[in-house]
C-alpha positions as CSV (number, residue, x, y, z in Angstrom):
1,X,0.0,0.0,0.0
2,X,1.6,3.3,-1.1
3,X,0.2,5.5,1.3
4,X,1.1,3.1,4.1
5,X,4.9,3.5,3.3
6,X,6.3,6.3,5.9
7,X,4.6,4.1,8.8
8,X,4.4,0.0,7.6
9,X,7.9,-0.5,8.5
10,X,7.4,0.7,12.2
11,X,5.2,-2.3,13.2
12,X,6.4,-5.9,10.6
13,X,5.3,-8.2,13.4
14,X,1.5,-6.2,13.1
15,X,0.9,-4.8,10.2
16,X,-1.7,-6.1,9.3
17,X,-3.1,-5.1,12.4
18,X,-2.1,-2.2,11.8
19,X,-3.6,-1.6,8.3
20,X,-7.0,-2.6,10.0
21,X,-6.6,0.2,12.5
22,X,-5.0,2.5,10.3
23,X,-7.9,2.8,7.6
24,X,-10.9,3.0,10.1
25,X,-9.4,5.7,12.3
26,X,-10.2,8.3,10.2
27,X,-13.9,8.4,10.2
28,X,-13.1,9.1,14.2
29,X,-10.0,11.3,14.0
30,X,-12.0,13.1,11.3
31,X,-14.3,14.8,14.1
32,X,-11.0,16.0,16.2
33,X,-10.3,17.9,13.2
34,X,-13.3,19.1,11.9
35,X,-13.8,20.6,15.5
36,X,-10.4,23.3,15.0
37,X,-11.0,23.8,11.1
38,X,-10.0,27.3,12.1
39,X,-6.6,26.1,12.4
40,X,-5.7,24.0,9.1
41,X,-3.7,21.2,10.6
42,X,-0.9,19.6,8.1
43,X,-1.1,15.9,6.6
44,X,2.4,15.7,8.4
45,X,0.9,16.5,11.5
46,X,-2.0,14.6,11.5
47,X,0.3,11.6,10.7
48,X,1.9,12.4,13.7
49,X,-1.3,12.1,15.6
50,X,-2.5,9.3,14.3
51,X,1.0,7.4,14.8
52,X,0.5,8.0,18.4
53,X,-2.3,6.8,18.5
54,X,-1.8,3.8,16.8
55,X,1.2,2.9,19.0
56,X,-1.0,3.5,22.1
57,X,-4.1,1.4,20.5
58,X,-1.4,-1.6,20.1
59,X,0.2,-1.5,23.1
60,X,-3.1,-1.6,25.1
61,X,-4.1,-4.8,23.2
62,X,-3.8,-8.2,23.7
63,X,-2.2,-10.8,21.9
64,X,-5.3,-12.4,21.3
65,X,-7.0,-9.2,20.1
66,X,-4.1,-8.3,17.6
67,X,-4.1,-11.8,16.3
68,X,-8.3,-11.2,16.4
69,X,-7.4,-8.3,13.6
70,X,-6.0,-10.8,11.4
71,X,-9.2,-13.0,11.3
72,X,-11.9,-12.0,8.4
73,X,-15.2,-13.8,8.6
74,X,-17.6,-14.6,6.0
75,X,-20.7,-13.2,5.2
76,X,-24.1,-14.9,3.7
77,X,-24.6,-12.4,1.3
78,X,-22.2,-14.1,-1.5
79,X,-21.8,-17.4,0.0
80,X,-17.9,-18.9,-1.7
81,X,-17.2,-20.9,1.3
82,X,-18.5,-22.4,4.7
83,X,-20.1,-19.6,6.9
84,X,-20.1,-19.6,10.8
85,X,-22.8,-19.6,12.2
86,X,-24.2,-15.6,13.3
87,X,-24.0,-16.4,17.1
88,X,-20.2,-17.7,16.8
89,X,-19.3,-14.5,14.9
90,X,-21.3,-12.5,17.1
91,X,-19.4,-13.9,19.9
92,X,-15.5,-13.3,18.2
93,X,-16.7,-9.9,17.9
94,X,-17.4,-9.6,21.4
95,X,-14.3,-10.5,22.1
96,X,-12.1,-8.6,19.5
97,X,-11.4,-11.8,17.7
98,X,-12.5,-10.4,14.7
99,X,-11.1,-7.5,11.8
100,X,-13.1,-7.8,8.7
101,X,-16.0,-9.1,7.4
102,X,-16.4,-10.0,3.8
103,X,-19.4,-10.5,1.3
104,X,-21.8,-8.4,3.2
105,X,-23.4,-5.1,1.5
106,X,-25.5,-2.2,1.9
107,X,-25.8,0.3,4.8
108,X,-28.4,-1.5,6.9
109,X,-26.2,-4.6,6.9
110,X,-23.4,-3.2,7.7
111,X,-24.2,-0.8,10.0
112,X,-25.8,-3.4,12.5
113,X,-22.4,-5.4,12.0
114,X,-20.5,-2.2,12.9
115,X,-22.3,-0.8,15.7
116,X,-22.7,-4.3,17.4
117,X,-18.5,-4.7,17.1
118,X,-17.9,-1.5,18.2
119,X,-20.5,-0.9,20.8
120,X,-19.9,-4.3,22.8
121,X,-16.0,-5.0,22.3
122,X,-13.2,-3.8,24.8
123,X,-11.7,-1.5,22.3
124,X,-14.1,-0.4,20.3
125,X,-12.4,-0.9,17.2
126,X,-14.7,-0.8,14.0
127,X,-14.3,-3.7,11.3
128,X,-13.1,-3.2,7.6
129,X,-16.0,-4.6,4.8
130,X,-14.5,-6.4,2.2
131,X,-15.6,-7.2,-1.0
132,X,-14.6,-8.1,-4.6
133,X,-14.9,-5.9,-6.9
134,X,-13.5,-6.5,-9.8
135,X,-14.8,-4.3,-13.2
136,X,-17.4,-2.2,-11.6
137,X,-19.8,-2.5,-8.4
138,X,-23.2,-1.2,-9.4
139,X,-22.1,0.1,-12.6
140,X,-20.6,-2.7,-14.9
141,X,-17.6,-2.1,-16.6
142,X,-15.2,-4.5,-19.0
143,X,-13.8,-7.1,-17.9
144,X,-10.4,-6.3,-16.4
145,X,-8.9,-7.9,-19.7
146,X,-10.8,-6.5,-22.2
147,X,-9.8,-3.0,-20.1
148,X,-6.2,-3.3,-20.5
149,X,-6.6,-4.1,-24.8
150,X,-7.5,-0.6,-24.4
151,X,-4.3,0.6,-23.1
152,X,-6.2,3.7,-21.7
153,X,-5.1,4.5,-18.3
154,X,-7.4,7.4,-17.5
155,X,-10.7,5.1,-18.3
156,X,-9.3,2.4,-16.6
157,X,-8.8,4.9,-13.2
158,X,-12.0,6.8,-14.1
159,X,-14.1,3.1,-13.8
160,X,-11.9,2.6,-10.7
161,X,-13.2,6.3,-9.1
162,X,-16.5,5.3,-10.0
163,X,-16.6,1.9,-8.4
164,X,-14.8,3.3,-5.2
165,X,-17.7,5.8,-4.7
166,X,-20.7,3.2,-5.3
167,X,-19.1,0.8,-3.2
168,X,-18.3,3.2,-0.1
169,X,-22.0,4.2,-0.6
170,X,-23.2,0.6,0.0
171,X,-20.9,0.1,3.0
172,X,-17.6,-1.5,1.7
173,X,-13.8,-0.3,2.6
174,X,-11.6,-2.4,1.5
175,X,-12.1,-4.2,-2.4
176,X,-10.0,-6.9,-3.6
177,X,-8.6,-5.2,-6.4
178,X,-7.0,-5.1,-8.8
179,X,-5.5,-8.5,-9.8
180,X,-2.1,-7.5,-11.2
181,X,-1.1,-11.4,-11.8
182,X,0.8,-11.6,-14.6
183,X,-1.3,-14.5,-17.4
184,X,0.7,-16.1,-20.0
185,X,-1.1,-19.8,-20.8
186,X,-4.7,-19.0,-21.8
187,X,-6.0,-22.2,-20.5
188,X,-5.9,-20.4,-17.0
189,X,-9.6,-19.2,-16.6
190,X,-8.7,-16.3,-14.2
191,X,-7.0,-14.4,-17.2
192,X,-10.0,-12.3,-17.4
193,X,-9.4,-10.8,-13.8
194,X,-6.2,-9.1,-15.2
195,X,-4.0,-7.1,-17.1
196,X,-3.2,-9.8,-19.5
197,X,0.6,-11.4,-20.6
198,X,2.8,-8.0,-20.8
199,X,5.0,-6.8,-17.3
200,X,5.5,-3.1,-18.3
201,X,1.3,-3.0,-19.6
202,X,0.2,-4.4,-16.1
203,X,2.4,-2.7,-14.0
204,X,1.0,0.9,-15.0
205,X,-2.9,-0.8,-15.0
206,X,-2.3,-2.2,-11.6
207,X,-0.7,1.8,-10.2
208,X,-4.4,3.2,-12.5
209,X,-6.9,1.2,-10.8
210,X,-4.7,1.8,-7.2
211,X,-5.2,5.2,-7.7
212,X,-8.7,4.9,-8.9
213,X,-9.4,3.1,-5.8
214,X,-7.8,5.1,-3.1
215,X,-7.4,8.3,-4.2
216,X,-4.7,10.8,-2.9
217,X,-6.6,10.6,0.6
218,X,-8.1,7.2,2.0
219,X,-9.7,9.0,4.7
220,X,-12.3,10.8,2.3
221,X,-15.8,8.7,2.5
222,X,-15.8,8.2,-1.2
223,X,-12.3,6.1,-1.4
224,X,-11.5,2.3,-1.0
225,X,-8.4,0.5,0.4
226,X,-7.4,-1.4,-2.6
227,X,-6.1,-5.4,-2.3
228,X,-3.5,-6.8,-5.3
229,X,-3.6,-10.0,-5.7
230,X,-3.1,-13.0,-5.4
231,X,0.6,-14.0,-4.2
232,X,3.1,-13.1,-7.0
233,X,3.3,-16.1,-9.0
234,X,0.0,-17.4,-8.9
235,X,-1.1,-16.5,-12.5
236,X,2.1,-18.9,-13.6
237,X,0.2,-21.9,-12.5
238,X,1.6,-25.4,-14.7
239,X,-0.7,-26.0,-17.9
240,X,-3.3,-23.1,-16.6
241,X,-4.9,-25.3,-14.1
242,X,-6.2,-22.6,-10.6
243,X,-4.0,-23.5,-7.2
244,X,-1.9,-25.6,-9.4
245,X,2.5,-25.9,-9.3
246,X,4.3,-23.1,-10.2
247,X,8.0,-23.7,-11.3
248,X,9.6,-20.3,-11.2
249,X,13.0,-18.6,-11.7
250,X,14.3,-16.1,-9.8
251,X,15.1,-13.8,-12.8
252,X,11.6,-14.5,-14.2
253,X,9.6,-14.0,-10.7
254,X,11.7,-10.2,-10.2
255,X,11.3,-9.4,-13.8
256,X,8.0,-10.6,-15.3
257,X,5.4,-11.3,-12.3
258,X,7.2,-9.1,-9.6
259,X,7.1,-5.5,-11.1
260,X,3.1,-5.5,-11.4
């Protein structure tokens, strides 16, 4: 994450945690700000604030709540997988055992899910919605493929803008987006998720949508926290087949399917 950069490498062991934290504070920060707008505070020092507070937030928390920030639970909404039961998640949220939800939508929904974490766990911190998507959320784009044949990088961060905003209106935070795997065998169905076979073509589609996504602020209500995916290497799969061997180089992983 780009905008993470000047702060990731404070906390390796948690930052994941800390990327949990880090995007929700905002919406609460924003209100300490908005409250001395007569005295325009810099984004250096409202880093500095929100450092702080992130190092006291972590160092009040237990090791079972900072692992509990690396635990996303499913939603029914898009079922892809088994789904605990509603009292059992109810319950991990209780006790701070969980970060993120995924494939739940719409205010209602997710406000109930965020008040109830929020209002009955020790630390009151709020969970990031996840979602996937991919070429468009209520308006429909290309594929991510057919996309990049266009070599257009301002439509291709324009749909991103436009997916950010209608997503954040329905709830989400955080999309997983954009898939920056490098294809080459077209027998690998997943092809149509990305930027296609060329390093230099994907790399500047995967910084587009980024940008698209997130914006120059990710505490503004209309951006997304943007996901790339999946672990580099993954598109490189033997004779196409999904979650099959990869036999990599080093010289091809750092300069075909790393760069994106």
């Amino acid at each position: 994450m780009i905008v993470l950069k000047s702060t990731y490498n404070k906390y390796p062991f948690y930052k994941i945690v800390f990327l949990s934290v880090l995007l929700t504070l905002p919406f609460h920060l924003g209100a300490a700000v908005s409250a001395k707008r007569s005295e325009p505070v810099s984004r250096e020092a409202a880093n500095t604030k929100m450092n702080a507070f992130i190092d006291q937030l972590i160092n009040s928390m237990t090791l079972e709540e900072k692992i509990g920030q690396l635990n996303q639970v499913g939603g029914s909404m898009a079922d892809t997988g088994p789904i605990n039961p509603v009292s059992a998640q109810g319950q991990e949220m209780k006790n701070g055992g969980v970060g993120a939800v995924l494939n739940i939508w719409g205010v209602d929904v997710v406000r109930n899910y965020q008040r109830f974490t929020v209002e009955n766990s020790r630390l009151h911190i709020p969970l990031m919605f996840g979602l996937d998507v991919i070429h468009g959320m209520k308006t429909i784009f290309p594929i991510p493929l057919a996309q990049a044949a266009s070599w257009n990088m301002t439509a291709i961060e324009k749909a991103e803008r436009v997916a950010a905003v209608e997503a954040t209106a329905t709830g989400v935070n955080w999309v997983f987006a954009p898939m920056v795997d490098i294809a080459r065998d077209p027998r690998w169905g997943r092809i149509a998720e990305g930027g296609g076979e060329d390093t230099y073509l994907s790399s500047q589609i995967a910084y587009a949508r980024v940008k698209g996504f997130q914006g120059d602020d990710l505490s503004k209500n209309n951006t997304v926290a943007a996901c790339a995916k999946h672990y580099v290497g993954y598109g490189a799969a033997i004779a196409g087949r999904d979650y099959n061997t990869v036999d990599m180089s080093l010289q091809l992983l750092h300069d075909v399917y790393l760069p994106p």
